[in-house]
N, C-alpha and C positions, 0 to 999 in steps of 0.2 A: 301525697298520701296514696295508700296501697287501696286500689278498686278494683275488685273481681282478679285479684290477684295480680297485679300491674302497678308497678313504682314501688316508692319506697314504704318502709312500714311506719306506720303513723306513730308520733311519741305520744306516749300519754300524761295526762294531764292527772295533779296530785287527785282533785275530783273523780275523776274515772279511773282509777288506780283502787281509792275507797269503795268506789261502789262494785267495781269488779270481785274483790276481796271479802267486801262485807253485802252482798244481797246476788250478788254473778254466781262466783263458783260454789256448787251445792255441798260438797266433802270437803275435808279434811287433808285427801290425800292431793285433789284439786287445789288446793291453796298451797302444798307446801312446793308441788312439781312446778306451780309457775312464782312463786314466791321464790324458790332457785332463780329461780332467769330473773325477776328483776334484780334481787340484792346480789349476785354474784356475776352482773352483767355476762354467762355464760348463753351460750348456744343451746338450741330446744333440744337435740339430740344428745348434747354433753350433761343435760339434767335427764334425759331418758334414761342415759346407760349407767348413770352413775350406782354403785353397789353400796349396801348399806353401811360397809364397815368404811367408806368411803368420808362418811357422813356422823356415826353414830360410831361411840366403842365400842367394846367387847361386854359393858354394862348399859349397853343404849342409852349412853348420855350420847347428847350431842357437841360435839367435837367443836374446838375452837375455829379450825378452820378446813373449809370442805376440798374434799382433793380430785381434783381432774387429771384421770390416767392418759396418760401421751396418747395410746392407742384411742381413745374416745375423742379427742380434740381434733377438729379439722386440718388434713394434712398431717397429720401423726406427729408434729415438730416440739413438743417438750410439754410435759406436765408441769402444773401450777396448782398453788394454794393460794384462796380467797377467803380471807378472815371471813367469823360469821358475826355479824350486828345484830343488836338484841330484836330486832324488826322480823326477820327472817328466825330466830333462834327461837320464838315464840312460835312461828307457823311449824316448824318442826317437832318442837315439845308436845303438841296437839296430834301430829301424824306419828300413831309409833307404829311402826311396819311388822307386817306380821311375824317374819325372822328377822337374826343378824346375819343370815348367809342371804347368797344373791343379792338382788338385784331393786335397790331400794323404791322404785315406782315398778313394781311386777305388769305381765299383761296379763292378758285374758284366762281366766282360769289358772294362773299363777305360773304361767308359760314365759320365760324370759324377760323384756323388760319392754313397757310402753313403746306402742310405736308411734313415733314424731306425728306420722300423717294423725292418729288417736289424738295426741293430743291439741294439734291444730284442731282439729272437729270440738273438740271439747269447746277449747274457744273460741272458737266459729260459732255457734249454737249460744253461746252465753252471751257475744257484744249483740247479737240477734236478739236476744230476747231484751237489751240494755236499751237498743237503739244504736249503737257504735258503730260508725263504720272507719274501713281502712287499718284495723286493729287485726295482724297478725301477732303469729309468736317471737317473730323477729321484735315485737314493737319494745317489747319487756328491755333487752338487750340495749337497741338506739334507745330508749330512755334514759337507760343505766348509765350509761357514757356520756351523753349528752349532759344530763345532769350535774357527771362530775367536773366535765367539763367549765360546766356556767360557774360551778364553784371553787375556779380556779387553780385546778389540782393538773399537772402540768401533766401533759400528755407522754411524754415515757413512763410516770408512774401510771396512769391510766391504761398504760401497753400491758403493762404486768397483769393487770386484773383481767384483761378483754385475751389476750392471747394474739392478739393480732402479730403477723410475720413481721412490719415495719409502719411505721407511723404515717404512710402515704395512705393504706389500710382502713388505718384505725379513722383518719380524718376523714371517711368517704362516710363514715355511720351517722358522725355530730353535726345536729343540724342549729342553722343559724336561721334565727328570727330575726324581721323586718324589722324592729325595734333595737335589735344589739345591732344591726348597720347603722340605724340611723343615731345611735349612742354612741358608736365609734366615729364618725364624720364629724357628731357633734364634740365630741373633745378636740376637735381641729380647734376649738375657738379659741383657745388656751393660745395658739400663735397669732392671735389678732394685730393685725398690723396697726391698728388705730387705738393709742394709747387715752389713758384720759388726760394726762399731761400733754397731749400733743393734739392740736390743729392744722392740719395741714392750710397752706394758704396757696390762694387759685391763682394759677399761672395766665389768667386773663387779666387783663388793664380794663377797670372802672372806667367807662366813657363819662361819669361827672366827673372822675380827676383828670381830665384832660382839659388845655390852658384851652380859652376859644380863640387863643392866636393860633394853634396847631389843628382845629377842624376845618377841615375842608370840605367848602360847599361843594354838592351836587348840583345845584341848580345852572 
């Protein structure tokens, strides 16, 4: 877990996902900029720079699926599209941004677009006032993955959504609980050598089946 900015970022948990969403972040524009990072398991800067038409038409509806420009993605290495689920397509219905030009989360006085360090502070100040600790912006993301991970969704298609360069990558995010190790060990028992049809018989000799012409005195 991440402490004063050290290790990895903590996943969150479906509890603290609702209370971040529903009593945490105080806007509109606040739920939908990290409501991008969890449902689109994108990067905090890749939901900064993103521009409206990115997101929304030319009639600000919101688009079926949201688009990450190669230039905005870490390492510039190819753009991608991330369906939008009705979970997220809700937090955006609620944020209509002021124009369709620029820059779909603006900064300060409507100067370019949020800056990642903004909106770390944002949620820095909000798991603060929750009680959370260890909850970065990364956290959004490892959960994202992680989740889809647990629910069996095979890690190439999970490459596709995350952007990761190769699946050594992508494996460094998903994290495993002391419970799915010990779930996996436990399916070893399925090889159980000891059947119920089967008693093994002990390779010692019973000293009462022995004749007492064949024991031999100690004395």
């Amino acid at each position: 877990m991440k402490i004063n900015r050290h290790g990895k970022a903590k996943i969150l948990t479906q509890e603290e996902i609702q209370l971040l969403f529903n009593e945490g972040f105080q806007s509109d524009r606040d739920r939908a900029l990290f409501g991008v990072c969890l449902y689109t398991a994108c990067r905090i800067n890749e939901a900064c720079t993103l521009n409206t038409l990115d997101v929304y038409d030319k009639k600000m509806r919101v688009r079926g699926e949201i688009i990450f420009r190669r230039n905005n993605t870490k390492g510039k290495l190819a753009a991608r599209a991330v369906p939008v689920i009705e979970e997220l397509r809700g937090l955006l219905v609620k944020y209509q941004p002021d124009s369709r030009d620029g820059f779909l989360f603006p900064g300060r006085h409507g100067r370019g677009h949020i800056n990642p360090e903004s909106a770390s502070r944002i949620l820095r100040e909000t798991c603060e006032m929750l009680g959370f600790e260890g909850v970065s912006t990364h956290s959004f993301r490892r959960t994202a993955l992680t989740q889809m991970s647990n629910a069996g969704i095979p890690l190439r298609i999970i490459q596709e959504v995350s952007g990761h360069r190769n699946l050594e990558e992508l494996q460094k995010y998903l994290e495993v609980r002391p419970e799915q190790v010990k779930g996996a060990v436990s399916s070893l028992s399925m090889l159980g050598h000891v059947g119920n049809d089967y008693v093994r018989k002990s390779s010692f000799v019973d000293v009462d089946s022995i004749p007492d012409t064949e024991r031999v005195s100690r004395d």
